[in-house]
N, C-alpha and C positions, 0 to 999 in steps of 0.2 A: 504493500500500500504506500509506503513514504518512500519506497524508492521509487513507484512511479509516480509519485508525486514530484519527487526530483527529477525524473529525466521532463516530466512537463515543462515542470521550472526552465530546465536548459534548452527543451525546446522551442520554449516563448524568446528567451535570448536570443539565441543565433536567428531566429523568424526576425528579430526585431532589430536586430544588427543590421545583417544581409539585405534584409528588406529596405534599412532608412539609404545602405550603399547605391541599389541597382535603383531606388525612388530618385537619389540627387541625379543621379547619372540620368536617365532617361527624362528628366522633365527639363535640364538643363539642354538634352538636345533638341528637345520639343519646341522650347523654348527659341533657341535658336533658329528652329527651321518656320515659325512663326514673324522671324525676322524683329523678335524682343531687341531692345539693346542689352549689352553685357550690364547696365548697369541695373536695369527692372532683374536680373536674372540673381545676380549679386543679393541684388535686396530682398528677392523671396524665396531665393533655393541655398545660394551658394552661404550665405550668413548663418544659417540657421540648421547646413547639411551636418556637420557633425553634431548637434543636440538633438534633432529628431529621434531619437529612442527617450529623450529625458522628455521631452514635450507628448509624447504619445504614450507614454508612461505614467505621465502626469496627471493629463488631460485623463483618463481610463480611472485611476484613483480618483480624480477630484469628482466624477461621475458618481463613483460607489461612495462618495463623501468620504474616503479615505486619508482624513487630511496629513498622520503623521505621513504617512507614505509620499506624499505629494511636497510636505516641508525637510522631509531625507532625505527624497531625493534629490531635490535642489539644493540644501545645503552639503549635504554628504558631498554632490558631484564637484561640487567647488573646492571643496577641500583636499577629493580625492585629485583633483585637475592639478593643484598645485603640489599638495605633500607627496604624491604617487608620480605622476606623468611630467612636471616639473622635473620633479628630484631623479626621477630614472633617465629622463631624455640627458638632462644635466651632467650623469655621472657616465653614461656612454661618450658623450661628445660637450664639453663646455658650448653656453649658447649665446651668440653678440646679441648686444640689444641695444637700443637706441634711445636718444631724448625723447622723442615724443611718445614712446611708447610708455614709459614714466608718467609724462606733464600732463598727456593728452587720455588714454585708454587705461596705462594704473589707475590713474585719479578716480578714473568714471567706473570701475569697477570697486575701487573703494567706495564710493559715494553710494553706488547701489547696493551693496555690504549695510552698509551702516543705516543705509535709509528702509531697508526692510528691518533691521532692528526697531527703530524708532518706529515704524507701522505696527510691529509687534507686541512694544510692550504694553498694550491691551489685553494681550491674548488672542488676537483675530485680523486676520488680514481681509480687508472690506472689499467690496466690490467695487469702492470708490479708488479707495488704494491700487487695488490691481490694475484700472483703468487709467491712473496715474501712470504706472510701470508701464504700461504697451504705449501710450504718448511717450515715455522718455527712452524708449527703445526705438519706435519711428524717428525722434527728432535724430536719436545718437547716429543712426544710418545716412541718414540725409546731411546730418550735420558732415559726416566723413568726406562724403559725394560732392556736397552742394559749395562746400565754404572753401576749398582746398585753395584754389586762387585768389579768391578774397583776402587771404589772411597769411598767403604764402606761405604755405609752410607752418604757421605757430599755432595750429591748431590744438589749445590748450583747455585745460579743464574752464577753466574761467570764461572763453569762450562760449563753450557747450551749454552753460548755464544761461548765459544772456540770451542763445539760439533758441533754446528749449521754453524761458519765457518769455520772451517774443512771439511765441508761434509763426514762426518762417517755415517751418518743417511745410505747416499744412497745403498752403501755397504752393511748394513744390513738390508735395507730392499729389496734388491738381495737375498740376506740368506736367510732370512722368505719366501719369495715368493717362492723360490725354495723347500725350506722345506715344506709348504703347498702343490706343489704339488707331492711330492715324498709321501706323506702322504696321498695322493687320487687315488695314485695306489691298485689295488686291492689287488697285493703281502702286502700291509702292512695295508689290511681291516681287517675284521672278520674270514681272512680265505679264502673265497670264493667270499670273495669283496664284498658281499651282504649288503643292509644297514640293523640296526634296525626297526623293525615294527614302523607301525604310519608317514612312511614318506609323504606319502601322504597327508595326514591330516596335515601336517606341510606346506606343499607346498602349498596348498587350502590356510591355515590362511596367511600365507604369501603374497599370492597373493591377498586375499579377502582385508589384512588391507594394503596394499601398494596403494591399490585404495583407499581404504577410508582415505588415507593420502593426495593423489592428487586432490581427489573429495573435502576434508574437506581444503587444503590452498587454492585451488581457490576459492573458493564459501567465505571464510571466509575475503579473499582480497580482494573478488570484493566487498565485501559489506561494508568493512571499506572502501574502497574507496568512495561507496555510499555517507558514513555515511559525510565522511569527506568533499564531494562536497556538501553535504545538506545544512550541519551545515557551512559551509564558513570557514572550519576548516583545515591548512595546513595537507597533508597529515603526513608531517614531524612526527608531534604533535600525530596522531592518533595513527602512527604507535609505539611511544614513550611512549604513553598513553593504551589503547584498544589491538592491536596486538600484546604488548612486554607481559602485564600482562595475557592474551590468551593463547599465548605459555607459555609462563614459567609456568603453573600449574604443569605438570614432575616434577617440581625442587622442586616446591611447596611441592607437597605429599611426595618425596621423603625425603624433608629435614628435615622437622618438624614430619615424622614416627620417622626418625634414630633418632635426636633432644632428643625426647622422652623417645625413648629406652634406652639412654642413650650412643649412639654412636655420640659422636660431633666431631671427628674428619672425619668420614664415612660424618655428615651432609656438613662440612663445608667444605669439598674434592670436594663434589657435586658440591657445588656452584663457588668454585674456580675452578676448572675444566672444568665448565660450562662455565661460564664468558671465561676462553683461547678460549672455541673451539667457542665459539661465534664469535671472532673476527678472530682469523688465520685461521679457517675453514671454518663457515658460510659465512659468511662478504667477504671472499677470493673467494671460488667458485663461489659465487655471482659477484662478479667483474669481475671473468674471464669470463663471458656470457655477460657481457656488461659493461663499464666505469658507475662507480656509480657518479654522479652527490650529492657536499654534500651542504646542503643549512646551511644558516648564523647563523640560530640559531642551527642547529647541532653542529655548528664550535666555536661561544662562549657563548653556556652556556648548553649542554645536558652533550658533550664531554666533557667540562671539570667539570663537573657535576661528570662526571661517575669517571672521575681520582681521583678527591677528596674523593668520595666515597670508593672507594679504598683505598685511602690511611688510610681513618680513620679505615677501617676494621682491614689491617695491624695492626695499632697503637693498637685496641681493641683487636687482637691476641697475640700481647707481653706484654699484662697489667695480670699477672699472670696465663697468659696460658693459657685462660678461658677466654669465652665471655659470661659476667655478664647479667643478667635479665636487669639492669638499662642502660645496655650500648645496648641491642635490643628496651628498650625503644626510644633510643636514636637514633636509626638506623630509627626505625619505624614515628620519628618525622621526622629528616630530609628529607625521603623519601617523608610525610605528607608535606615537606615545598616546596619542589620543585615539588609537583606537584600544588602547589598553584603560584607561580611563574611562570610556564612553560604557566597556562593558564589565566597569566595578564600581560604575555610581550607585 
């Protein structure tokens, strides 16, 4: 009985891995042979391609009103993003990093760190709140796109702030939108408005891994639920533990390929990037489907678990640009200490 409850469990995984992979891939080239710009493709495939197991993970829990499950795994994946994937990419291949990467996207993942703190210390993240979080995840996208020449270059936290309330986002993303569809008129197709061969076969995979990403977070939720009513084990914890490290394999491969190759600003974009849409997008649609209920130990010691965490990432990205072999050891401890912690409170 529990054992096939577990090969369930792994089978929702891999369904939901595999499934968010062959999803980016084929709506990316849908997208292109629709004659999208790279940059409409960016903003609704390519941004959000490694979280789609946490968002559909999420989204599946916040349905069954599952709320620790929906605040682990969002917090969990953050933590695991840096103290795990961070710290592993780090100790195979040290990784450069950059100023703006600091001024401009540390900052703004700190910000969103700490700003679901302060939504939480309630106990309840609102559906005001979360509708807050998917505005500052549309401005944070646009803001990347829209200002880059404006500001040459110094696209800084301080910025992002005035962007965000001023509402400029919305205005350009009326632009984009409009531009998208002037660009799916046939007068500005191939000619005859006909698409690229193979669309079909884009459409099948599309369709075939969009179920195996629905099929792969239920079946994979329900069974951490299982696991977690078995075991006497708060959902919270699981989802913190088991479904944060689950999803994040995306980030996982991703990060420690580029790591490798010797692209560490590419690795560590991933993960910073990652970590924003976790919380202003994931975390946010999910509230708008229902008020997230946040329990005691999400509120004092996961969250501020993941703040800290962050913060030393920062600190490790201005220590001469470069995040050192000893300092992913160090990431990879920490990560090692609070899951020691997490399950002897």
């Amino acid at each position: 009985m529990i054992t096939m409850n577990f090969l369930i469990l792994l089978f929702g995984l891999v369904f939901l891995v595999k499934g968010s992979d062959y999803f980016v891939k084929a709506a990316s080239t849908i997208a292109k042979k629709f004659g999208v710009s790279e940059f409409v493709i960016g903003l609704t495939l390519v941004a959000v391609g490694t979280s789609i197991p946490e968002l559909a993970s999420s989204i599946v829990a916040s349905i069954q009103q599952a709320s620790g499950i929906v605040i682990g795994n969002i917090v969990g994946s953050n933590i695991v993003n840096i103290g795990l994937i961070v710290g592993v990419a780090a100790f195979l291949s040290p990784m450069k990093t950059e100023v703006e990467m600091l001024k401009r996207d540390g900052y703004i993942m700190l910000f969103a760190a700490v700003l679901f703190f302060v939504f939480a210390l309630n106990g309840e993240l609102s559906m005001i709140e979360s509708g807050i979080f998917v505005l500052l995840y549309i401005a944070y996208v646009f803001f990347l796109f829209e200002e880059a020449e404006k500001y040459e270059g110094k696209l800084h936290f301080k910025e992002f702030i005035k962007y965000f309330f001023k509402f400029k986002y919305i205005n350009s993303a009326r632009q984009k939108l409009n531009g998208a569809n002037r660009n799916r008129n046939p007068e500005n197709g191939n000619g005859n408005g006909r698409l690229e061969g193979g669309f079909a076969k884009d459409i099948l995979t599309l369709v075939l891994s969009c179920a195996a990403i629905v099929i792969g977070a239920k079946y994979f939720v329900d069974e951490s639920i299982f696991f977690a009513e078995l075991l006497g084990i708060p959902d919270t914890i699981i989802g913190t533990t088991l479904v944060a490290v689950g999803t994040s394999l995306p980030e996982l491969v991703v990060t420690v390929s580029a790591a490798r190759q010797g692209y560490g600003s590419i690795a560590l974009g991933n993960i910073i990037g990652s970590n924003i849409t976790n919380i202003f997008l994931i975390l946010g649609l999910s509230g708008l489907l229902y008020p997230i209920s946040v329990a005691e130990i999400s509120l004092f010691f996961t969250t501020p678990v993941m703040i800290v965490i962050s913060l030393i990432l920062l600190v490790f990205i201005s220590t001469g640009w470069e995040i050192k072999k000893w300092e992913g050891i160090a990431l990879m401890a920490f990560y090692a200490a609070f899951l020691v912690v997490l399950f002897y409170i």
